[in-house]
C-alpha positions in Angstrom: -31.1 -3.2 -10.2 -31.1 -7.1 -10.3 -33.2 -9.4 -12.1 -32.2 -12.2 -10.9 -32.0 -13.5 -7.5 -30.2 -16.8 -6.2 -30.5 -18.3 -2.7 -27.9 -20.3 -1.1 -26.8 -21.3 2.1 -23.0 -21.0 3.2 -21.0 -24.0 2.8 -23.0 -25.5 0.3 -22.3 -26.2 -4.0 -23.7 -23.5 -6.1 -25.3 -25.4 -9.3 -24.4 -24.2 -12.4 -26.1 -25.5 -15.7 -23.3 -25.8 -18.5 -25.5 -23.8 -21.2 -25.2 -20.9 -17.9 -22.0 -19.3 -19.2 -22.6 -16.1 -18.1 -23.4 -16.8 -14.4 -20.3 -19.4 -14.6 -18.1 -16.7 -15.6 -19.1 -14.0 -13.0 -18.5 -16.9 -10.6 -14.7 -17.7 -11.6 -13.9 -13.6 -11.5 -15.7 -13.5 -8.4 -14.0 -16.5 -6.9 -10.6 -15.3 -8.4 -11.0 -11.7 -6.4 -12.2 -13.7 -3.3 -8.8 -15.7 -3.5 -7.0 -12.6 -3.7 -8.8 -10.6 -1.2 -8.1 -13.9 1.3 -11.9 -14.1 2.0 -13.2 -17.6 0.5 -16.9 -16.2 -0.2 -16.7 -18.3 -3.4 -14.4 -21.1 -4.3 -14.3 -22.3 -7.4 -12.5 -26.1 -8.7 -12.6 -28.4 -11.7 -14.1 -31.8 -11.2 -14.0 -34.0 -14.2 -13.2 -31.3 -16.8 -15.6 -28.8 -15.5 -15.9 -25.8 -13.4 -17.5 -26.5 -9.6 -18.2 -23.5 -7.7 -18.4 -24.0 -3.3 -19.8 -21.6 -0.7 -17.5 -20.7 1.2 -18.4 -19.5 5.1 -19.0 -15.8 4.5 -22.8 -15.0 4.4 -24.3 -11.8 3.1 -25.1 -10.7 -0.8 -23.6 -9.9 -3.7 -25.2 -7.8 -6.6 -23.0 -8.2 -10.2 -23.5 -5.3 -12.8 -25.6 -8.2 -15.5 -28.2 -8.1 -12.6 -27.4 -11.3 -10.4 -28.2 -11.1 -6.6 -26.6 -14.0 -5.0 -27.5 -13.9 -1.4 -25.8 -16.7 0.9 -27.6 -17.6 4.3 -26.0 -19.1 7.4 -26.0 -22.6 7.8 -29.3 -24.1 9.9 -31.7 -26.5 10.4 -33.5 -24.2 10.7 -36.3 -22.4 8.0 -34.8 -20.0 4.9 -36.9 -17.2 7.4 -35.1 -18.0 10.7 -31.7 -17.7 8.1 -32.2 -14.6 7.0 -33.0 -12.9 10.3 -29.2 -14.7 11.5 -27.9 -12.4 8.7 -29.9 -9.4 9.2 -29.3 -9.4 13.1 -25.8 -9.6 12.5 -25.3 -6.7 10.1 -27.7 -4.9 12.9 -25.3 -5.7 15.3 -21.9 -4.3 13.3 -24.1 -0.8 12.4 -25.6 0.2 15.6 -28.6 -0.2 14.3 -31.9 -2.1 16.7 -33.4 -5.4 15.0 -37.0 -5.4 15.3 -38.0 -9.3 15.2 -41.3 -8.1 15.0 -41.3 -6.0 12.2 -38.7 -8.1 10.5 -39.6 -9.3 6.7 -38.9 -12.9 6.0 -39.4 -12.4 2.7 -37.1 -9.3 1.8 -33.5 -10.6 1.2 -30.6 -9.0 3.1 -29.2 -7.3 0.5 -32.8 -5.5 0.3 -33.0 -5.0 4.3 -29.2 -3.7 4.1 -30.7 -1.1 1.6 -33.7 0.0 3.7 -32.3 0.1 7.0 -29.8 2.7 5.2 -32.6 4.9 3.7 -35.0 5.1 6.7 -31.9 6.1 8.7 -30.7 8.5 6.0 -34.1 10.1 5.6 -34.3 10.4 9.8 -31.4 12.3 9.6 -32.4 14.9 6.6 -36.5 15.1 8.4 -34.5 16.2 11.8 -31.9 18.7 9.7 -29.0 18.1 8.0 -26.0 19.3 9.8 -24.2 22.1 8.0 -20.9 24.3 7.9 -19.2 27.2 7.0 -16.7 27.0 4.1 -14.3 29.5 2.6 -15.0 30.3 -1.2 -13.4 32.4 -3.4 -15.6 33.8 -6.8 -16.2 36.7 -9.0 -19.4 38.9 -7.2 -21.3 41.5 -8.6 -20.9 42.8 -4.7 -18.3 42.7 -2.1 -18.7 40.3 0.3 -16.0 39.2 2.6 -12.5 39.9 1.5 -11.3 41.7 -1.7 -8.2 39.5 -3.0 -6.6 42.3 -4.8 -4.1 40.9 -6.6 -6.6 38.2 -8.0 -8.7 41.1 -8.7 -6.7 42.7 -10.9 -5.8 40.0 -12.7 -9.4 38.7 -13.1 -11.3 41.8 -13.6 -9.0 44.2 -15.0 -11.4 44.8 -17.9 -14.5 43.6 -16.4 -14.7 46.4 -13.4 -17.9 45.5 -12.4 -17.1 42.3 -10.9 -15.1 41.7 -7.5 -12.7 38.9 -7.1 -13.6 38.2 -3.1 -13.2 35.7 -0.4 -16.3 34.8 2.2 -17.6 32.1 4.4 -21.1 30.4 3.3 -23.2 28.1 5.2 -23.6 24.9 3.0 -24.9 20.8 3.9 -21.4 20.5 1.6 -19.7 18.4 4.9 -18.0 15.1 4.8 -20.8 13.2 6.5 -23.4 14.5 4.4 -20.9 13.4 0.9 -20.4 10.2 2.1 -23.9 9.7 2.0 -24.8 11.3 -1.1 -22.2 8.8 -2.5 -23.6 5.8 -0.8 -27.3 6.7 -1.8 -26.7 7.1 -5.2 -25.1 3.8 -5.1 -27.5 1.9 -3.3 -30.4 3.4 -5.8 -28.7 1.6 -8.4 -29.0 -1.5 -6.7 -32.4 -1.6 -5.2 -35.5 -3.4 -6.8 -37.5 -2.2 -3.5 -39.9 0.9 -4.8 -39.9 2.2 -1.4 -36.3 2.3 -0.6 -36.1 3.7 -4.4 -38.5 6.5 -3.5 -36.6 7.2 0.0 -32.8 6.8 -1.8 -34.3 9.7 -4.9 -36.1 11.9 -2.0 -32.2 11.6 0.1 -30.0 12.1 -2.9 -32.4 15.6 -3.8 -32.3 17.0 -0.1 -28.4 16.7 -0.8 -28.5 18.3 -4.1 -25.9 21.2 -2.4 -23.7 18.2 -1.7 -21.1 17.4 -4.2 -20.4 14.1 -4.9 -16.6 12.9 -3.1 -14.0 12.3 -5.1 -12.3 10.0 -2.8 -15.1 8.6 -0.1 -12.9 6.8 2.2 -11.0 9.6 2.9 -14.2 11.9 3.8 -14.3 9.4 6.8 -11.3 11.0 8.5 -12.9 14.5 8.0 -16.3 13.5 9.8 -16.5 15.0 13.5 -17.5 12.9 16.5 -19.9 15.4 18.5 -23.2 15.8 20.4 -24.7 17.3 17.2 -23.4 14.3 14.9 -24.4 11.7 17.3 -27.5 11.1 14.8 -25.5 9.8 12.0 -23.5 7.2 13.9 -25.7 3.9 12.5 -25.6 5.3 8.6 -21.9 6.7 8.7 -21.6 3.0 10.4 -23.4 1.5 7.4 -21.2 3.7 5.2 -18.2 2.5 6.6 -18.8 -0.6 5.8 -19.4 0.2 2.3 -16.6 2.0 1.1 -14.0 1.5 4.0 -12.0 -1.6 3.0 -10.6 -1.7 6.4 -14.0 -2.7 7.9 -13.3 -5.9 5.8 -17.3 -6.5 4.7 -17.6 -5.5 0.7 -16.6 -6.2 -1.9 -14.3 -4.7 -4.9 -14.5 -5.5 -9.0 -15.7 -4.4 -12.2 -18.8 -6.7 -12.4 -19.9 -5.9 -8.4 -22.7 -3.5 -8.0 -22.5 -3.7 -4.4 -21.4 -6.4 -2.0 -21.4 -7.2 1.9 -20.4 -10.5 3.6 -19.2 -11.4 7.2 -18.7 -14.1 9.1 -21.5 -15.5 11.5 -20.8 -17.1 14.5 -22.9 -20.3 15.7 -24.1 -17.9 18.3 -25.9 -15.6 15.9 -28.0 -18.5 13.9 -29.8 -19.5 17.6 
């Protein structure tokens, strides 16, 4: 969760007091990684013996592990409000998901609407039915059901005869889509001072309680199924993807990032 939230607009200096170590600091690694990564979010240069830190042209927000939300805003004439809906109406655009004007919050910043789009979507999907499939396991039963592996059998339960070394199929949520966004929920909980998307995120993450928690989430994507029946999850897996697929070029990677998503806006989005 962060406790401390700066506003900026893209292109613009970032002031940073000299007694503000910490924040200084986050802003050099941050600006180091950005170098690396080829995406100038945050450049940073010395000007008479001291650090300078410059917007870069990448809008979005970045949440550090110390609890600092930086959020960066197109460039406008326009109001902070008119801004922020650029930015939100973009990342609507890139999920799938339909900006409501209307119902948009001026006052939430993005990384916050990121966050809530994700858990109303999420919890649409578990309120319809979370997809499930059927697995192989293999276990010890009191009971045969399935397949008797023999040689496992005997090997297992050679003094223990009242167990059965089996094979069968069970119906379980355990599915990539449904991992990936167990993974991103319990992320995104982490991150979000919201008490409603809190509540939605800890109501998601126990409807997946069966789910177990990936190992490796960008590979999950290539195990997700495009079908009628997984139509529903399109704008979340979208959201996911952008997360955790570093191909989809958005977040964000480093030991002091909570959670991170920037992109480029055209001219054409801050109208």
């Amino acid at each position: 969760m962060y406790t401390r939230h700066i506003c900026i607009s893209a292109n613009e200096r970032i002031a940073v007091s000299g007694e503000n170590t910490g924040l200084s600091k986050l802003l050099s690694d941050f600006a180091e990684l950005c170098a690396a990564d080829g995406r100038k979010v945050v450049i940073a240069g010395r000007k008479n013996g001291a650090e300078k830190f410059m917007i870069g042209s990448y809008c979005g927000a970045v949440c550090f592990t110390d609890g600092t939300l930086i959020e960066i805003l197109p460039s406008t004439r326009d109001s902070i409000a008119d801004a922020r809906k650029a930015l939100c109406n973009e990342f609507c655009r890139r999920s799938g998901f339909t900006f409501d004007p209307y119902g948009f919050d001026p006052e939430m910043n993005f990384m916050e609407y990121f966050i809530s789009v994700f858990a109303g979507e999420t919890m649409k999907i578990i309120k319809s039915g979370v997809l499930s499939t059927y697995t192989s396991r293999e276990e010890n039963m009191t009971s045969v059901q399935g397949t008797i592996l023999f040689p496992e059998n005997i090997r297992r339960n050679l003094v223990h005869r009242e167990r059965i070394y089996v094979r069968h199929d069970i119906f379980t949520p355990d599915r990539a889509e449904n991992r990936i966004i167990k993974a991103a929920a319990a992320k995104l909980i982490k991150v979000t001072a919201n008490s409603h998307s809190s509540h939605l995120l800890m109501e998601a993450l126990s409807y997946l309680d069966e789910v177990k928690k990936p190992y490796d989430v960008a590979a999950e994507f290539s195990k997700c199924i495009n079908t009628r029946n997984t139509k529903k999850y399109s704008t979340t897996l979208n959201i996911c993807r952008m997360m955790f697929d570093k191909n989809e070029g958005t977040s964000f990677w480093g030991k002091d990032i909570s959670c991170a998503q920037f992109y480029r806006i055209s001219p054409k989005s801050d109208k």
